[in-house]
N, C-alpha and C positions, 0 to 999 in steps of 0.2 A: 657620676654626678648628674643630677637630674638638670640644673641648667648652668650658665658662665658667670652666674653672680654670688655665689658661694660667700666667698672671701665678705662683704662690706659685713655678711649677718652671722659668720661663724669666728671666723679669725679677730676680725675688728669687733663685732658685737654688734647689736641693734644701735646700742646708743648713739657709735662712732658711721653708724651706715649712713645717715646725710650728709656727717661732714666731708664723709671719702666720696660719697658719689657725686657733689660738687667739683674735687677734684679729678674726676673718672677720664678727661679728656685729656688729662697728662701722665695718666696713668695706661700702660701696655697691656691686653688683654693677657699678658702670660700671667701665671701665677693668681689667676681669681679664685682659685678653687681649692688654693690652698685652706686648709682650716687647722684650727689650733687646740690641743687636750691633754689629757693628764694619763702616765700612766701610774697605775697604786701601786708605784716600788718603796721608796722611802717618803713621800709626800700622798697621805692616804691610805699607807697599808692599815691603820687602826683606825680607819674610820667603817663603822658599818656600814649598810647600805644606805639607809635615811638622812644619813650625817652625811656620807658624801654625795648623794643627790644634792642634800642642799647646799654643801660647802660651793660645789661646781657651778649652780644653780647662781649663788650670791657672788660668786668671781666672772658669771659668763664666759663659764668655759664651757664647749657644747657638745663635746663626746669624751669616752675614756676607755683606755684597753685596761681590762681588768689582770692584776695580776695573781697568779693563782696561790690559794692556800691563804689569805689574808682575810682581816673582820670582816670582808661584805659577805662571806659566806656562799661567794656563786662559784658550785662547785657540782661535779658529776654524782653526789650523790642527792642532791636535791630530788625530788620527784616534779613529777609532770605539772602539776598545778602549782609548786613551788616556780617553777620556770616561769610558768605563763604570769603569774605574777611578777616576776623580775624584769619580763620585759616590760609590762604596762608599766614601770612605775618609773622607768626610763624614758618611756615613751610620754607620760602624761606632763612627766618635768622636759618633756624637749628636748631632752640630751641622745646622741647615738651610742651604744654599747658598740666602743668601734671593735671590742672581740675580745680574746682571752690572751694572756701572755704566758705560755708556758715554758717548760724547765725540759721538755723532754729533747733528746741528744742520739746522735745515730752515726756515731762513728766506733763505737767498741768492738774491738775485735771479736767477741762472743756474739755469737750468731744471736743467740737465747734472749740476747739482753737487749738487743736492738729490734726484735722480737716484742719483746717484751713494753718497748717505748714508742715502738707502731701504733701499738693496741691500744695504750695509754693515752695516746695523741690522739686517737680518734674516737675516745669518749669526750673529748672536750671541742672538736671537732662537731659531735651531734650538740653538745653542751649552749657551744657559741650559735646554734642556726636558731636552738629551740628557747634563749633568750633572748634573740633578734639580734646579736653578733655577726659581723661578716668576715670574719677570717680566725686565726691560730696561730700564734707566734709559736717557731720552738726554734733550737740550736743547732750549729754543727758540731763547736765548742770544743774539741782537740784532733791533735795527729796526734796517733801511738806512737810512740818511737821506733820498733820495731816491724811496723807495716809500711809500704813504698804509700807516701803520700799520692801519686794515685789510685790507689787501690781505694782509699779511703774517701776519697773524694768521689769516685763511683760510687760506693756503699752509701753514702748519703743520699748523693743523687737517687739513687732507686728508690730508699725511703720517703724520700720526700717527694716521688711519682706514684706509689703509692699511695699515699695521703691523700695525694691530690687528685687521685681517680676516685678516689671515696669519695671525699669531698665534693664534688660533682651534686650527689645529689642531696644536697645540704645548702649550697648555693655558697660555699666559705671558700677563702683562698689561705693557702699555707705560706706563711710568712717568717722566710728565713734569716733570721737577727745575724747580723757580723758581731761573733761573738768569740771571747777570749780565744783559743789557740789557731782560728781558723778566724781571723781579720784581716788576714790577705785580702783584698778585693781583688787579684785575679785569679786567686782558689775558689771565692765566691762566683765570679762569669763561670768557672770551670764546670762548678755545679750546678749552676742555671742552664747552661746549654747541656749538659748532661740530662738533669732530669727532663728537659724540653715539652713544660707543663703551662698552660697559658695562664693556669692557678698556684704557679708554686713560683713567689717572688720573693725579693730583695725589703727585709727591711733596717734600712741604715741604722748606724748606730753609734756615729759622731765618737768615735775610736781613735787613739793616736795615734795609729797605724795609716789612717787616711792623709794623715800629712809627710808620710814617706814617698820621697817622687813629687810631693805637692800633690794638695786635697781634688785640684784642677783633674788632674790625669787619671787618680785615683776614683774621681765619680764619673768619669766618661767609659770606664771598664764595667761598671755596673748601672748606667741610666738608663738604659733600655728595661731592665729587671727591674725595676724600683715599683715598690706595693702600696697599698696605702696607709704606711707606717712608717714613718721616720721618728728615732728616737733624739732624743738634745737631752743636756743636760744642763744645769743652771746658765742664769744667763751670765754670770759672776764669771764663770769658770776660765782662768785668764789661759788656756793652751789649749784651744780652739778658736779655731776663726769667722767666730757663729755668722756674720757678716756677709762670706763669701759663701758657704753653704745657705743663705737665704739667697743668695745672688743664681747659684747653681740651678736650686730648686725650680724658682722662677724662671728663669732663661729655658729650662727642658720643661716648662708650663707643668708642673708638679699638681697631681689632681688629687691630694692626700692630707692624711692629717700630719703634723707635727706635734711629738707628741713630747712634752716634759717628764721623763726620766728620770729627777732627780738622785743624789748619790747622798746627800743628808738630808733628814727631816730640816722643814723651817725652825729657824729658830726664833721667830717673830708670829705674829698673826697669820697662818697660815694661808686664809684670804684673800689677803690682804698681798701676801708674797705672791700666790697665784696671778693674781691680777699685773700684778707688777712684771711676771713673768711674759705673761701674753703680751702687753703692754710692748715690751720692749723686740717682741716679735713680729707686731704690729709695722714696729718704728722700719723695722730691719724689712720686711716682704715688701712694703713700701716704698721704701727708698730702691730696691731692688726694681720695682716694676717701672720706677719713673725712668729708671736707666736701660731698661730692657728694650731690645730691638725689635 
């Protein structure tokens, strides 16, 4: 982050930035820098590029990980002047392409195949620098049944140290989603200190696996690792305790975006829900900092 005032003009927006910075005196320096954006899973996948510039645009929301394979069409077969356009037109609406979200996964027992989603991953890797992206989301996403869960827990690790040495000269960080079969968060520490990569981080993913033990105990095994991607998912969602992970965030002064994940399209003015979503993000990072130490 370029400075500690992040939060009044991304998370809050321009419009709510004097009313918060009136309140700034009561509020704790942790958590300024949080900021707030969409990722194009089920809110967005069918919007092209122009549509959702402007949708983001008209709700002030001010970055988005893009997900891969959907109408925006930013994708590794684009050519070079295709790119250089994607990013200007990001850049000229103000919004951050906070990077790509991909599908690629590194625990198959097949050498070939994991081979195979190295190579994959770091076309989207050059993809996310050369559209002004800063990082790559991909998977752990199962143990074989038949391999010693650490084997496979290594075997990740390396792929994802790999990545991350490319990555290097790309300026991206590799961001490892807590995702279905591998949502332990301390299989996740296992493979962060494994790969032991200052570019290959944690990004949460608001899992109901995180309230085994309590979501407390569960983010303090992975806060050190945390990238600048945290997923959520609606604010509705009643089996999460969206509350106490703004509380989290805040308190280990989270220098990231939080990113909406949705799991259904809106089924209202989509907008209009955006907004309502951030909104209620707002209320939560807020109330978190006035209580923060």
């Amino acid at each position: 982050m370029n400075t500690r005032r992040h939060f009044f003009t991304t998370l809050s927006g321009a419009a709510a930035a004097a009313t918060l910075r009136a309140q700034d005196s009561a509020l704790s320096y942790k958590g300024e820098n949080i900021q707030y954006g969409l990722v194009t899973y089920m809110w967005g996948a069918k919007w092209d590029l122009p549509t959702l510039i402007q949708n983001l645009n008209e709700a002030d929301v001010r970055g988005v990980e893009l997900r891969v394979d959907h109408a925006h069409g930013v994708n590794p077969d684009i050519n070079a002047e295709q790119r250089s356009k994607v990013r200007a037109q990001f850049a000229d609406a103000g919004i951050e392409l906070v990077g790509m979200g991909c599908n690629w996964e590194f625990h198959s027992p097949d050498a070939a195949e994991v081979k195979k989603n190295i190579e994959g991953a770091k076309q989207y890797i050059k993809l996310s620098h050369d559209v002004g992206g800063s990082g790559v989301k991909v998977k752990p996403n199962q143990l074989p049944k038949d391999v010693p869960v650490e084997k496979t827990l290594e075997q990740i690790a390396k792929s994802l140290a790999e990545l991350a040495d490319y990555s290097l000269g790309f300026g991206q960080q590799i961001r490892l989603e807590v995702h279905g079969g591998v949502s332990d968060l301390g299989h996740i520490a296992q493979i962060m200190k494994m790969a032991d990569r200052d570019n290959v981080r944690v990004c949460w993913n608001s899992n109901k696996q995180d309230l085994e033990g309590g979501i407390e105990s569960n983010f303090a095994k992975v806060q050190d690792y945390l990238g600048a991607t945290t997923h959520v998912r609606e604010t509705s969602a009643p089996d999460y305790p969206w509350d106490k992970l703004a509380s989290l965030l805040v308190n280990a002064d989270y220098a990231g975006w939080i990113l909406l994940e949705g799991h259904k399209p809106p089924t209202a003015n989509a907008v209009a829900a955006l907004q309502a979503e951030k909104a209620k993000w707002v209320e939560w990072i807020t109330a978190a900092r006035k209580a923060a130490k």
